[in-house]
C-alpha positions as CSV (number, residue, x, y, z in Angstrom):
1,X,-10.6,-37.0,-21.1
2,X,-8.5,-34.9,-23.6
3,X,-5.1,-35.9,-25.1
4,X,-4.2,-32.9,-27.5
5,X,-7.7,-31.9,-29.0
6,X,-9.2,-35.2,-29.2
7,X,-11.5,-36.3,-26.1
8,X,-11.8,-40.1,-25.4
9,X,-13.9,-42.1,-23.3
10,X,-13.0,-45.1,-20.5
11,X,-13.8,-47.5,-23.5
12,X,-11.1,-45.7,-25.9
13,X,-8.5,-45.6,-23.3
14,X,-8.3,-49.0,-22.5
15,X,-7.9,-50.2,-26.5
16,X,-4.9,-47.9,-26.6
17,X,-3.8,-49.9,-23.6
18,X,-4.0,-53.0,-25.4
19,X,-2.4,-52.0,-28.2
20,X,0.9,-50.7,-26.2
21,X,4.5,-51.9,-27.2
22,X,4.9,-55.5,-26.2
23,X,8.8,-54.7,-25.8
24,X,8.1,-52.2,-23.0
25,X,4.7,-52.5,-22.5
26,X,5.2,-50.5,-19.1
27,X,7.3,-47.8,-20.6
28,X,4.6,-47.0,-23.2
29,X,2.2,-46.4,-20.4
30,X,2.9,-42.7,-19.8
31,X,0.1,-42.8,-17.3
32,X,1.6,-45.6,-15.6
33,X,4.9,-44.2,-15.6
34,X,4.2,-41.1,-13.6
35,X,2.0,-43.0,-11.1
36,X,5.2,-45.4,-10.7
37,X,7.3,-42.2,-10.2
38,X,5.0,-40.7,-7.6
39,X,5.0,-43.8,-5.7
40,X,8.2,-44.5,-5.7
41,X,8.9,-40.8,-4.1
42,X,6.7,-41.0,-1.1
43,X,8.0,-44.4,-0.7
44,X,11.6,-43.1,-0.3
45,X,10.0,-40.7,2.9
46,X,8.1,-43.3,4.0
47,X,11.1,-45.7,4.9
48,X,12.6,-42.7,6.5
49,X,9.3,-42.1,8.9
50,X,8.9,-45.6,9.8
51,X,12.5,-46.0,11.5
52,X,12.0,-42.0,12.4
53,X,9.1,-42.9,14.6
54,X,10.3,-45.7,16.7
55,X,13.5,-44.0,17.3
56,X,11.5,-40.7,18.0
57,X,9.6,-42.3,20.8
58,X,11.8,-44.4,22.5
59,X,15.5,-42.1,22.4
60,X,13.7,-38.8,22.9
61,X,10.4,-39.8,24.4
62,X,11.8,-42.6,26.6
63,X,8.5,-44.6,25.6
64,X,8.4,-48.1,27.2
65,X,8.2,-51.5,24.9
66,X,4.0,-51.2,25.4
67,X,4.2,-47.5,24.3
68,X,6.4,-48.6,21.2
69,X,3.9,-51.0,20.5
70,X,0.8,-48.7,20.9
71,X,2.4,-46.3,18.8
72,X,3.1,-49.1,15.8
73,X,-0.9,-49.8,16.3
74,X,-2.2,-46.1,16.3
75,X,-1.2,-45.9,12.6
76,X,-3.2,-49.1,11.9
77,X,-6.1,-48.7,14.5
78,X,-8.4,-46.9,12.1
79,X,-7.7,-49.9,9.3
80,X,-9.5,-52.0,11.6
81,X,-12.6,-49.1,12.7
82,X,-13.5,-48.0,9.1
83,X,-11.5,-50.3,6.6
84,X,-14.3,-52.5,5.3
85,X,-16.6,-49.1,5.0
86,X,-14.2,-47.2,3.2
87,X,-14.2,-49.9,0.7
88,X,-17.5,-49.4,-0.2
89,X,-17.0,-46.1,-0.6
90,X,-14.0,-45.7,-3.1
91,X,-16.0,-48.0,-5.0
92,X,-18.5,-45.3,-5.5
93,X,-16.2,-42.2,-6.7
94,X,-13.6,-41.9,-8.8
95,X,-10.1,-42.5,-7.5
96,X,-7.6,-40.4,-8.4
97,X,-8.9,-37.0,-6.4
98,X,-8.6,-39.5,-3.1
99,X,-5.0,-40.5,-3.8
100,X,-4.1,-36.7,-4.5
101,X,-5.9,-35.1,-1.2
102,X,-4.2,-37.8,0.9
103,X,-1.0,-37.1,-0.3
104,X,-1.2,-33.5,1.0
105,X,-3.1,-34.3,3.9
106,X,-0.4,-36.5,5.4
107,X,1.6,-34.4,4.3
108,X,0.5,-31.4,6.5
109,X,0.3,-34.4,9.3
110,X,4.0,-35.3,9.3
111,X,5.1,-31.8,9.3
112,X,3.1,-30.7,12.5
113,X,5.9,-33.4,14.1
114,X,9.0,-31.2,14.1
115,X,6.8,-28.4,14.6
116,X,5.4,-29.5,17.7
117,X,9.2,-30.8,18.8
118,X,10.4,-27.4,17.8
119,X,8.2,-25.8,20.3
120,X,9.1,-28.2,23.3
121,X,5.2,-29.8,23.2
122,X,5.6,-33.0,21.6
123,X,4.6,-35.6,23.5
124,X,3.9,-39.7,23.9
125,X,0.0,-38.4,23.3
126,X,0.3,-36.6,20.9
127,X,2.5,-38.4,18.4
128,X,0.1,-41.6,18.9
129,X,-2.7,-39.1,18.0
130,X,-0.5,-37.8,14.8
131,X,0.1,-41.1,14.1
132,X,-3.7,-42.1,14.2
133,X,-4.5,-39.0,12.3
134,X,-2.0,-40.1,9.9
135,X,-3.0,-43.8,9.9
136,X,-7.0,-42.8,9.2
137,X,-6.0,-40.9,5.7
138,X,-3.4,-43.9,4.6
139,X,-6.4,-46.0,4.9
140,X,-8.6,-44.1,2.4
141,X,-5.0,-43.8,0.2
142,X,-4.3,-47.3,0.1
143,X,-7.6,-48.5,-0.9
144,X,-7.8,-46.2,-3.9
145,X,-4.0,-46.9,-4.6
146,X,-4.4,-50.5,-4.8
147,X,-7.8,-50.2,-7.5
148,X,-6.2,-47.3,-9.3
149,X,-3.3,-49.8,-11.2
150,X,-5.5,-51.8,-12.8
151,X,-7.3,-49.2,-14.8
152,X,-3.7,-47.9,-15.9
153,X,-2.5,-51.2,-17.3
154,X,-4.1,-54.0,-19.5
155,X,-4.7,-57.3,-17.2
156,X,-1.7,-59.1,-19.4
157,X,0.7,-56.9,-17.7
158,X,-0.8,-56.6,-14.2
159,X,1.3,-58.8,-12.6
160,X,4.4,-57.2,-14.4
161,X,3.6,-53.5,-13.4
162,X,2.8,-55.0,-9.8
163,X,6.4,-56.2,-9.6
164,X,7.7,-52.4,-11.0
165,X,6.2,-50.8,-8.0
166,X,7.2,-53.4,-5.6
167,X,10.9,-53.2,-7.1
168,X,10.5,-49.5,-6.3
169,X,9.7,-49.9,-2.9
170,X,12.7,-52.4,-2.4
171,X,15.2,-49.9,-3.9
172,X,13.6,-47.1,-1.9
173,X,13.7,-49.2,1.2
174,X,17.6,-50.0,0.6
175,X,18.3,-46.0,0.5
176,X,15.8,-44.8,2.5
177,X,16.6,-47.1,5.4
178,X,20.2,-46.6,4.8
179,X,20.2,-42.7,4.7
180,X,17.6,-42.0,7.6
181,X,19.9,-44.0,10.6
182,X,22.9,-41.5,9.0
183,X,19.9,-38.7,8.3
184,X,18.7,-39.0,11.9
185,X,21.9,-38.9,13.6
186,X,22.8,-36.1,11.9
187,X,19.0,-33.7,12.2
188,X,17.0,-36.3,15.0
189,X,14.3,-38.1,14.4
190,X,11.6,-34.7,14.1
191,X,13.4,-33.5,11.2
192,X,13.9,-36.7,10.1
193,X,10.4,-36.8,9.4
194,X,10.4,-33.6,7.6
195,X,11.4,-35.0,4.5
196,X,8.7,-38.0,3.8
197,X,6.2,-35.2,4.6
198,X,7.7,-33.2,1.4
199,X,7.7,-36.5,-0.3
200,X,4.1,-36.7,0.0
201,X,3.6,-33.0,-1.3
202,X,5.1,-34.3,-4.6
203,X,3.6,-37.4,-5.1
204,X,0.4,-35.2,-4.7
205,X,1.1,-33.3,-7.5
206,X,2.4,-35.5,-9.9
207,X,-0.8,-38.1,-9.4
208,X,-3.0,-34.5,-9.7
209,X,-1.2,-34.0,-13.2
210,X,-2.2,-37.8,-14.0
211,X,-4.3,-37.9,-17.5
212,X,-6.5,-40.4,-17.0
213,X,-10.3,-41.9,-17.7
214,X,-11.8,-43.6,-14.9
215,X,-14.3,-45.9,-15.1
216,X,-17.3,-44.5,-14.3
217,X,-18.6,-45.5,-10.3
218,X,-21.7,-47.1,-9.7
219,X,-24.6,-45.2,-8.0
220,X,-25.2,-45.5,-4.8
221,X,-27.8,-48.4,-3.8
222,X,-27.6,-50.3,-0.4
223,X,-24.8,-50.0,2.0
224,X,-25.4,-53.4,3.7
225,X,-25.5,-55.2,0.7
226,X,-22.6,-53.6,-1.0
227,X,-20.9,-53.9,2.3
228,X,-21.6,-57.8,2.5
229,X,-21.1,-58.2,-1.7
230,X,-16.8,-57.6,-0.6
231,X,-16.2,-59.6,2.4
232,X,-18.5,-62.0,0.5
233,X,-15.7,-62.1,-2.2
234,X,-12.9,-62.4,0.2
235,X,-13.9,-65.1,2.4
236,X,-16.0,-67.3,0.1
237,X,-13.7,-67.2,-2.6
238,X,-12.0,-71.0,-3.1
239,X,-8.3,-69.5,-3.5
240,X,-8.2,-66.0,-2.6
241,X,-10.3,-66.7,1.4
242,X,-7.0,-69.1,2.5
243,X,-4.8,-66.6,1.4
244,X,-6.3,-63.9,2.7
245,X,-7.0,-65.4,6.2
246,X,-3.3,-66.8,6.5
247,X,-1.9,-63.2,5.7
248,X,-3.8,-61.9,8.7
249,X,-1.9,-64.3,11.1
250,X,1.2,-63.7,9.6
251,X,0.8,-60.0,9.9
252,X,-0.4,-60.5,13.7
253,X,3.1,-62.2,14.6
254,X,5.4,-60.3,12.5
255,X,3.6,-56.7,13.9
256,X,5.2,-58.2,17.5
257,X,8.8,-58.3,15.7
258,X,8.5,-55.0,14.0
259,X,7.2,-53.1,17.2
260,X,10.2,-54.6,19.1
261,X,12.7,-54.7,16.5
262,X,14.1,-51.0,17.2
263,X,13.7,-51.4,21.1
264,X,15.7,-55.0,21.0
265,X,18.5,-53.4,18.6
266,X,19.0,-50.4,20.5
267,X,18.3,-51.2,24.3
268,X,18.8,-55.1,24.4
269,X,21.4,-55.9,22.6
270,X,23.1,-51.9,22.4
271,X,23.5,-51.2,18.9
272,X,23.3,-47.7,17.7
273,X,20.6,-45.7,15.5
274,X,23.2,-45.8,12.1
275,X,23.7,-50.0,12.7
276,X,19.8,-50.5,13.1
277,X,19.5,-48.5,10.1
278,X,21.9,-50.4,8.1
279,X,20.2,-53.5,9.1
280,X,17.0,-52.4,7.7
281,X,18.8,-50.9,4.7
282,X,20.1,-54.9,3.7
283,X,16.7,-56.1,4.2
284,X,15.8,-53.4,1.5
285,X,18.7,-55.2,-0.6
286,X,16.7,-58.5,-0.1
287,X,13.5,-56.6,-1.3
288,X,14.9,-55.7,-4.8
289,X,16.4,-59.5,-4.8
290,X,12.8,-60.6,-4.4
291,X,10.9,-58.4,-6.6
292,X,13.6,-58.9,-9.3
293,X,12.7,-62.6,-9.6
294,X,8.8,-62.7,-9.0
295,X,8.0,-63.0,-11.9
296,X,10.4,-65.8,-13.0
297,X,9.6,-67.3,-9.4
298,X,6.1,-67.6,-10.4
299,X,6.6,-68.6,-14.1
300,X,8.4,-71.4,-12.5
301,X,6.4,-72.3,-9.5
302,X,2.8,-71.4,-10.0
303,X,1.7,-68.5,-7.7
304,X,0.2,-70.7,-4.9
305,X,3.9,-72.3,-4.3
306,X,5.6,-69.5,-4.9
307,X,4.3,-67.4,-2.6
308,X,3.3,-70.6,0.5
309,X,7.3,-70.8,0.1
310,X,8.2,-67.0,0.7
311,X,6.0,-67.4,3.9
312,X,8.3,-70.2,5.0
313,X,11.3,-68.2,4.2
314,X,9.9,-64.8,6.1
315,X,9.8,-67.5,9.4
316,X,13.0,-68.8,8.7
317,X,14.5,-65.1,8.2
318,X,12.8,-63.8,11.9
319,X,14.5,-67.2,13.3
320,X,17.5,-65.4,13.5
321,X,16.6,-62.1,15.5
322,X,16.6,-63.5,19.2
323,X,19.4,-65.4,18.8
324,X,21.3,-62.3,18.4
325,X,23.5,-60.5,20.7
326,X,26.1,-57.2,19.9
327,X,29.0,-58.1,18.5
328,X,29.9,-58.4,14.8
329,X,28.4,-61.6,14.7
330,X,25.2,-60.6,16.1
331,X,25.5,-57.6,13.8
332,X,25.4,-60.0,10.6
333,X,22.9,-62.0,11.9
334,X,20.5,-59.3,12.5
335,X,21.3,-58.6,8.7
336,X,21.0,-61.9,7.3
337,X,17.2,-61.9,9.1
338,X,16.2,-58.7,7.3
339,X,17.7,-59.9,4.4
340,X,16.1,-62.9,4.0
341,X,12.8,-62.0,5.4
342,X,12.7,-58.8,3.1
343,X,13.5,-61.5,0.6
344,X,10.4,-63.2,0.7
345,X,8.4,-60.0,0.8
346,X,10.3,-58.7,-2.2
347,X,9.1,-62.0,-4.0
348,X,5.6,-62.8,-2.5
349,X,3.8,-59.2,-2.3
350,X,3.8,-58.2,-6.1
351,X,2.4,-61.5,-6.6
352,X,-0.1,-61.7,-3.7
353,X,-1.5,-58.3,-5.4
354,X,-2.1,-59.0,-8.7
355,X,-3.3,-62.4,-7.7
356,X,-6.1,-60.5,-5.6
357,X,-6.9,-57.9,-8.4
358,X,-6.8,-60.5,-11.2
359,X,-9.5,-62.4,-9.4
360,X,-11.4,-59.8,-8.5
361,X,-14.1,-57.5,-11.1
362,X,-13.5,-54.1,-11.0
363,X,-16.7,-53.1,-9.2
364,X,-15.6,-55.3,-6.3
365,X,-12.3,-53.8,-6.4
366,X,-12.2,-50.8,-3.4
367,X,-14.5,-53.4,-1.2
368,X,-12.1,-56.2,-1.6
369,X,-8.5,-54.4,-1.4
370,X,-9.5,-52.3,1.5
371,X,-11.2,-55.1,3.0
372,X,-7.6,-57.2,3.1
373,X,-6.0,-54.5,3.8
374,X,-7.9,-53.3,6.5
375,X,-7.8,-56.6,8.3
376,X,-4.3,-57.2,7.9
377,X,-3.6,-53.9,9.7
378,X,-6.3,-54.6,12.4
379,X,-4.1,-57.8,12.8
380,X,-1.0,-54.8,13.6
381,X,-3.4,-53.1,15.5
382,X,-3.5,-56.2,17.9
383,X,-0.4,-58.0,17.7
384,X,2.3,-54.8,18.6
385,X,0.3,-53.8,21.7
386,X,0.4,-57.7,22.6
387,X,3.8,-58.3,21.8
388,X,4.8,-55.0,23.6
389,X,2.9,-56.2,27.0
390,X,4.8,-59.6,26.3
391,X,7.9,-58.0,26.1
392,X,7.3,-56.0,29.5
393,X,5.5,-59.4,31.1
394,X,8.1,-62.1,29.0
395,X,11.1,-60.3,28.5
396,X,12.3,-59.4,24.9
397,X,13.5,-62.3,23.3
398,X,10.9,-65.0,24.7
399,X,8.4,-62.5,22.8
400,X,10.2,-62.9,19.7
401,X,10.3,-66.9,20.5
402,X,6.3,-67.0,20.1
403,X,6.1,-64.4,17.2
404,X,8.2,-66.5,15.0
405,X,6.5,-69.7,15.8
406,X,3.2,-67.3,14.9
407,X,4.7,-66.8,11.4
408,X,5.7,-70.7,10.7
409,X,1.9,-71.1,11.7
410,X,0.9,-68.9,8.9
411,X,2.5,-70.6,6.3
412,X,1.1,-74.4,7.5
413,X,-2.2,-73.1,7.3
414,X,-1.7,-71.5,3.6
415,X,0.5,-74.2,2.6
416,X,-2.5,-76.9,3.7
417,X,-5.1,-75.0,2.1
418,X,-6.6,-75.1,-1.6
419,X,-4.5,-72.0,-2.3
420,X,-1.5,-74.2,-3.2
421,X,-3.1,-74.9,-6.6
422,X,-4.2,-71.3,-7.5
423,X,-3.8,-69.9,-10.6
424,X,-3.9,-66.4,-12.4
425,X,-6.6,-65.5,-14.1
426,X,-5.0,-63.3,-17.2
């Protein structure tokens, strides 16, 4: 790597990190910085497609509550096909060109939305085939993404950079959900959609003008065995297994409420596209509560409480969504849910990470995250289909009944486990 006319090695690089100002040890990471930047802007879009979608297929494609719920799992399907391999292989190459060609790729995958709209072809199909087009290059993105930060920033700071990008992601969750019920009033949900996909064009290029050394991958040597070396860390690990296993239960039940959320708003109890967006836009307020005290929440606590008592809270949050009806009153209870259960995300997933990359060696890294990740999104894959046959079979809000008593599951089972006493490992 060059900086000026002096090259460095991996080695090199990481002593500068150590030595950066204590007082802003973040800010001194100019490498960190931009990556924070380009996160934070495809976040912002992001926000914008997730309500886009929804309101996309059931306003202008008059999809039924299974359709919404096939659509939510499309973008997660191939999480739960090629997850765990994927792992294995962004722990062979080097990172940063994978974040980068995603970027543009779903980029070029968003924008073929409005196009097709524009030309009177869009269809049910097709956006679930977008979607899982879409879904397929997140999952090689988010593996990379989430073993890329730890090679920015020294492990002392992990935790605090974690927190950053999680803040980030509240703040752009508060605007982006705020602006796209106005944004996709205004344009519709197609064009909508239109601006994440420029998002993602400039994310790409400020991660491709990133200046840093990876650490150089290991050669290729068995499949199997590397294959079996990360779900061997995940599930045979004393603190990180419970965790891990917990989170794919509560991602099962709350993928129910989040494929049904838009369709209970707007058909059941008659709100419009600008109040479900506001709704959203305060559980993004709750986010940047949360993420603003995780790391006092966890100085306090310990990181097995803290986090066993955000899953408690994201149950007690969802508690609220079937007992609403239209109304003002409904209206502020459907905002005091989000809140709350954005609350304990805001809090719990800065920590969850660093705790999973702190306890993890870098070689392990790619298998482990995607691994997680991968599972937690085949738990999506499963759970909005369900809970949109349950919807058509049940009716809405018995649906939501079982998927909140799913979530208040997940936390007995993490709060009963040896995950209660884990630690960090700085």
């Amino acid at each position: 790597m060059t900086l000026g006319r002096r090259t460095i090695g991996y080695g090199e690089l990481v002593g500068e990190a150590d030595r950066i100002d204590d007082r802003h040890p973040l800010l001194s990471t100019p490498s960190f910085v931009r990556f924070w930047l380009a996160d934070s802007v495809s976040i912002f879009g992001t926000y914008i497609t997730a309500q886009a979608l929804q309101l996309l297929a059931v306003a202008t494609l008059s999809a039924s509550p299974f359709e919404v719920g096939v659509l939510r799992a499309a973008q997660w399907t191939p999480y739960l096909a090629f997850g765990l391999f994927v792992g294995v292989w962004i722990d062979r190459y080097r990172r940063k060109p994978v974040l980068v060609a995603a970027d543009l790729i779903r980029a070029g995958v968003l924008a073929s939305i409005p196009l097709a709209a524009a030309f009177h072809v869009l269809t049910m199909p097709m956006l679930i085939m977008l979607v899982l087009i879409f879904g397929a290059v997140s999952l090689a993105y988010d593996a990379a993404h989430q073993s890329f930060l730890p090679g920015l920033v020294p492990a002392r700071v992990l935790t605090r950079a974690n927190v950053r990008l999680e803040q980030s992601a509240a703040v752009a969750q508060v605007a982006g959900q705020g602006i796209a019920g106005w944004l996709i009033k205004i344009v519709g949900p197609p064009l909508a959609i239109l601006v994440d996909a420029v998002s993602y064009v400039i994310s790409g290029f400020i991660v491709a003008g990133l200046r840093v050394a990876e650490r150089p991958r290991t050669p290729a040597r068995n499949y199997r065995n590397e294959f079996r070396d990360g779900l061997r860390w995940v599930y045979g690990h004393a603190g990180l297994a419970p965790l891990v296993i917990s989170t794919h239960v509560w991602f099962f039940f709350t993928s129910m409420v989040a494929a049904l959320y838009a369709y209970f708003v707007v058909v059941e109890v008659g709100f419009d596209a600008t109040a479900h967006g506001l709704t959203l836009a305060v559980g993004g307020g709750g986010a940047v509560a949360g993420s603003s005290i995780a790391g006092w929440v966890e100085r306090r606590g310990g990181i097995g409480p803290a986090i066993i008592g955000c899953r408690w809270l994201s149950g007690l949050g969802y508690l609220l969504i079937p007992l609403a009806h239209n109304g003002k009153s409904g209206f502020a209870m459907l905002c005091v849910a989000q809140f709350l259960f954005w609350l304990s995300i805001g809090v719990s997933s800065p920590l969850e990470m660093s705790y999973r990359q702190s306890v993890t060696p870098d070689r392990l890294l790619g298998r482990v995250n995607a691994t997680a990740r991968s599972m937690n999104r085949g738990a999506v894959v499963l759970g909005a289909p369900i809970g949109g046959a349950l919807a058509q079979w049940l009716g809405l809000r018995p649906t939501l009944w079982i998927a909140v008593g799913g979530v208040f599951c997940s936390a007995a089972m993490v709060g009963g486990s040896r995950f209660r006493h884990a630690r960090m490992h700085r």
